[in-house]
N, C-alpha and C positions, 0 to 999 in steps of 0.2 A: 401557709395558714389557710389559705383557699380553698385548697382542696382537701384540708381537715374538716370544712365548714360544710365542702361539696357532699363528702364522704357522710358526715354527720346528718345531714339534709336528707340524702337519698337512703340511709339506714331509717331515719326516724319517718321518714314515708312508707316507707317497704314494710317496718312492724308495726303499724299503726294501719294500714291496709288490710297486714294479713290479720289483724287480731281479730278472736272471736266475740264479735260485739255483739251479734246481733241472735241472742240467745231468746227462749222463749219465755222463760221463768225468769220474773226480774229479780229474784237474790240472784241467780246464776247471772245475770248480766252485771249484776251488780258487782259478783267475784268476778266475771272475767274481765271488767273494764277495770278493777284494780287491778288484777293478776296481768292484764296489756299493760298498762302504766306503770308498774313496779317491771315486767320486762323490758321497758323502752327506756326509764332510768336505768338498770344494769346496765344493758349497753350502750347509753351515754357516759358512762362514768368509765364502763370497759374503754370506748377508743379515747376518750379524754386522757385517761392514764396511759395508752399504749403510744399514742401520739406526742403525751409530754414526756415519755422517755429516750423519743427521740427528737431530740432537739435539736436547732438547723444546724448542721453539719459542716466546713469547709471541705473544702480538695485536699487540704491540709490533715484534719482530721480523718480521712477516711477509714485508715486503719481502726480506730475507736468505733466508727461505725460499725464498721464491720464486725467487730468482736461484740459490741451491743446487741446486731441481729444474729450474732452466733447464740449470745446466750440466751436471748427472746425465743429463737430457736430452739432451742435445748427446752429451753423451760416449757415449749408448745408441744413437743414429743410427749413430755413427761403427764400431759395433761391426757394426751390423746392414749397413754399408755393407760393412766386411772381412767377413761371411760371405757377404752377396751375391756379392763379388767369386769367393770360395772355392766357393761352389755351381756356379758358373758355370765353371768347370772341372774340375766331378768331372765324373762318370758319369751316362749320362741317368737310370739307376732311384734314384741319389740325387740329380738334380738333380728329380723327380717325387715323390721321400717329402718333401727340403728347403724346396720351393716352399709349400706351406700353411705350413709350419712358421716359416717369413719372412713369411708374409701377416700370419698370426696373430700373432705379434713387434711388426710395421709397425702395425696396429690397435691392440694394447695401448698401443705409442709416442703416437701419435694421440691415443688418449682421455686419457693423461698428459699430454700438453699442454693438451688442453683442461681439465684441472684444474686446472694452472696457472694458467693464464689466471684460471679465475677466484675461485681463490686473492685477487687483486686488489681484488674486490667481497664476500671474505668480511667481517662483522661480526662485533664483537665476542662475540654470542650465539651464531653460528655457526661461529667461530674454530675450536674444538676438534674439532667433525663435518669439517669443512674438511681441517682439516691431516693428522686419521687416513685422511680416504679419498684424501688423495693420496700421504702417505708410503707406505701399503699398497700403493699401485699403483705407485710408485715400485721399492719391494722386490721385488713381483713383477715388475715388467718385467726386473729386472738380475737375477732368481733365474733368470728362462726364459731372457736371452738366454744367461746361463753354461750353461746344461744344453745348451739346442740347439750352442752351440759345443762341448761335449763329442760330443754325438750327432753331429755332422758332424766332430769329430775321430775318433771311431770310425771311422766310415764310411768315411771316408778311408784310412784305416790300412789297413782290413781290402779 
C-alpha cells in the first residue's frame, strides 16, 4: 500500500510539474489548468483501478497472479495496438513525436512479460521482491499507456 501511495505521489508531482500552466491568455490558462486537473484525475483513477486489481497476493496465490498480469498484459498490447492503429493515420509531425513514445510503451510491455514469466520461478523468500516489481511495472505500464493515449488524443484534436 506504500508504494501505491509512493507511486501515486511521485505521478501526481511529475503531471502537475509538467502541466502547461503558465499560458499567456487567461481563458487558455484557464483550459489548460482544467485540461492538467482532468489529466491528473484520469490518471489517479487509472492507477487506483490498476493497483485495486491487484490485490495482495500470497506465495500461495501466485499462479492467479500471474494469469492476472497475463491478462493486464494482453489487454495493454491491445491498447498499444489501437494507438498504433491511430498514429498511423495522424499527421507525419505526430506520427514522428508518437513513434518513440510507442517504442518506449512496446519495451515497458516486454520487460512486463518477462516478469511474468518469471514470477513462475519465484520462491517463497523472494515472493514479496517478486510481486512488488512486477505489480510496479504493471501500474506503470497502464499509467503511461493512459497518458500517451491522452497526448495523442490532444494531438489529434488540435
Amino acid at each position: 500500500m506504500k508504494s501505491n501511495i509512493l507511486v501515486l505521489s511521485i505521478l501526481s508531482t511529475a503531471l502537475v510539474a509538467a502541466s502547461p500552466l503558465q499560458a499567456q491568455n487567461t481563458t487558455r490558462q484557464c483550459t489548460n489548468a482544467q485540461s492538467a486537473s482532468q489529466d491528473l484525475n484520469d490518471a489517479r483513477c487509472k492507477l487506483h483501478g490498476a493497483a485495486r486489481d491487484l490485490k495482495d497476493y500470497t506465495f500461495e496465490e501466485k499462479d492467479a497472479f500471474s494469469a492476472k498480469l497475463k491478462d493486464g498484459l494482453s489487454e495493454s498490447n491491445k491498447s498499444l495496438d489501437r494507438l498504433d492503429a491511430k498514429v498511423a493515420h495522424a499527421g507525419a509531425a505526430t506520427k514522428e513525436a508518437a513513434q518513440p513514445k510507442l517504442d518506449a510503451l512496446r519495451t515497458k510491455a516486454d520487460q512486463l512479460g518477462k516478469k511474468v514469466d518469471a514470477i513462475q520461478g519465484a520462491t517463497a523468500s523472494t515472493w514479496e521482491s517478486v510481486k512488488k516489481d512486477s505489480k510496479n511495472s504493471y501500474i506503470d505500464l497502464k499509467v503511461q499507456i493512459h497518458r500517451e493515449r491522452q497526448w495523442l488524443s490532444n494531438k489529434l484534436a488540435s
